[in-house]
C-alpha positions as CSV (number, residue, x, y, z in Angstrom):
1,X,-20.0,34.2,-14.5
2,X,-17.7,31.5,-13.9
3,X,-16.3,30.7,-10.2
4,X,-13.0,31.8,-11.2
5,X,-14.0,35.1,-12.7
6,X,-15.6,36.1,-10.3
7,X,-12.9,35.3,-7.4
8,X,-9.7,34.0,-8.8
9,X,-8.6,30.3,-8.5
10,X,-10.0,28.5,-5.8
11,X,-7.2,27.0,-3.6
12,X,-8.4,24.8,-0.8
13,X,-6.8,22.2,1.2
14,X,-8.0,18.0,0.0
15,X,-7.1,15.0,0.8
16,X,-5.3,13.0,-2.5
17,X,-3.6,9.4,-3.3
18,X,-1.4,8.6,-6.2
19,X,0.4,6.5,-7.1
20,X,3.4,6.6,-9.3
21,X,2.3,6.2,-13.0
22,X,-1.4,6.3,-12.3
23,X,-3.7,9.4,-11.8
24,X,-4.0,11.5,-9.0
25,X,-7.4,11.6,-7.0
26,X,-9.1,13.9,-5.1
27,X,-12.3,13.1,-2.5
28,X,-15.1,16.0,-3.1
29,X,-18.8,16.2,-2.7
30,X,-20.9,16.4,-5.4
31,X,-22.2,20.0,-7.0
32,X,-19.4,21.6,-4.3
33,X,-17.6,24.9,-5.0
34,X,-14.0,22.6,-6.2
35,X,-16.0,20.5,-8.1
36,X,-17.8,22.4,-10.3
37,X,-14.5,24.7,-10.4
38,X,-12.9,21.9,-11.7
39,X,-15.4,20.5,-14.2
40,X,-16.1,24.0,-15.7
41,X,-12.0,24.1,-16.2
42,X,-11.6,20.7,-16.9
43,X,-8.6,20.4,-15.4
44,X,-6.8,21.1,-12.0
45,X,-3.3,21.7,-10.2
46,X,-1.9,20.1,-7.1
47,X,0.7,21.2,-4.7
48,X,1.6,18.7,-2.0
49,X,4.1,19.9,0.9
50,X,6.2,18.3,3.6
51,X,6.4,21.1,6.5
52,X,9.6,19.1,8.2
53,X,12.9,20.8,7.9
54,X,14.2,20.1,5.4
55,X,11.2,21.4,3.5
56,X,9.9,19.9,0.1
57,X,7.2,20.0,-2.0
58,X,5.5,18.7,-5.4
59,X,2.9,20.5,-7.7
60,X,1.0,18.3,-10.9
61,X,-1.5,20.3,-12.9
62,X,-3.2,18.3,-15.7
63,X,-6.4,17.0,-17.0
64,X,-9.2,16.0,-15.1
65,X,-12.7,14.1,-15.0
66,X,-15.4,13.7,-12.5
67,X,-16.5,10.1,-11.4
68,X,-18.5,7.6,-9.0
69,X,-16.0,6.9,-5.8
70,X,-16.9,3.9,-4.0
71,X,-16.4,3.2,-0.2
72,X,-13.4,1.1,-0.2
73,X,-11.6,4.0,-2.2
74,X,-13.4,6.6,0.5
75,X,-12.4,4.4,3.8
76,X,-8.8,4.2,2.4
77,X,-8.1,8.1,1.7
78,X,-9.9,8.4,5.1
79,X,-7.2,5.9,7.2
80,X,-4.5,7.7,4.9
81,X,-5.3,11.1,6.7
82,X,-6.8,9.9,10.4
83,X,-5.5,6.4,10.6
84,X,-7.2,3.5,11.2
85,X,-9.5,4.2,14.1
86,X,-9.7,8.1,13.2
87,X,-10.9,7.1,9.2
88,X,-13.1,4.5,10.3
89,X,-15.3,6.7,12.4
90,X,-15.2,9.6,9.5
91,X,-16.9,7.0,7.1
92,X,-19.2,6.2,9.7
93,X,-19.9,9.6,10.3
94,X,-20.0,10.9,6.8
95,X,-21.3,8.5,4.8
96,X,-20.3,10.3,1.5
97,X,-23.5,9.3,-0.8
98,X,-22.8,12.5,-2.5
99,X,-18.7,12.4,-3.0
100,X,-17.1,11.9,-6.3
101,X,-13.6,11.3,-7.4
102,X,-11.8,14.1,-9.4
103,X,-8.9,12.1,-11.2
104,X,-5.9,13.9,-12.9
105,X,-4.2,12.8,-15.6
106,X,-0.9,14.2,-14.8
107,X,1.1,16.2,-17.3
108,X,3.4,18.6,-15.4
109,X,5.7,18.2,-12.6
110,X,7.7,20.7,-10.3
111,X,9.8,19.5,-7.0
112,X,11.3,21.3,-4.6
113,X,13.9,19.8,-2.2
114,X,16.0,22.2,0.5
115,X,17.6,19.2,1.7
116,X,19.7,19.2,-1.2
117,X,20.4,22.8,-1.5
């Protein structure tokens, strides 16, 4: 039985990049619960929020395909989320032999922006 029979979709937090026009990335170890969730679908959604008043967000859902990540592409998602100093000492710390990239082909938007309503 698949993951998602047996307990729904699987929503977890991840650290992503895009950028616009490209594919959207996510960071996961190999064999883990997202990726093999994501592999068996073949596809995965993504909703990205601002918390600040005024609040916004963005969702993509789309296709999707496991691959090699190399440490440059590792270091940089890492300083994205901890900064310079704080992403540095994850890499070191987690040296991510087993990570892959899952990237997303993006094929459907939705935004949400309360500063305009």
């Amino acid at each position: 039985m698949a993951v998602a029979e047996r307990s729904g979709p699987l929503a977890v937090p991840v650290w992503y990049s895009y950028q616009p026009g490209g594919t959207v990335t996510v960071s996961t170890r190999r064999g883990s619960r997202k990726a093999a969730a994501i592999e068996a679908a073949g596809r995965f959604t993504l909703c990205a929020q601002d918390e600040r008043p005024p609040y916004k967000y963005v969702t993509v859902g789309g296709p999707a395909a496991i691959e090699e990540i190399d440490m440059a592409e590792r270091l940089a998602l890492a300083r994205r989320y901890l900064g310079t100093e704080g992403g540095d000492a994850f890499i070191a710390a987690n040296p991510g032999d087993t990570d892959v990239a899952i990237r997303m082909t993006p094929e459907h938007w939705m935004t949400a922006d309360f500063s305009r309503a």
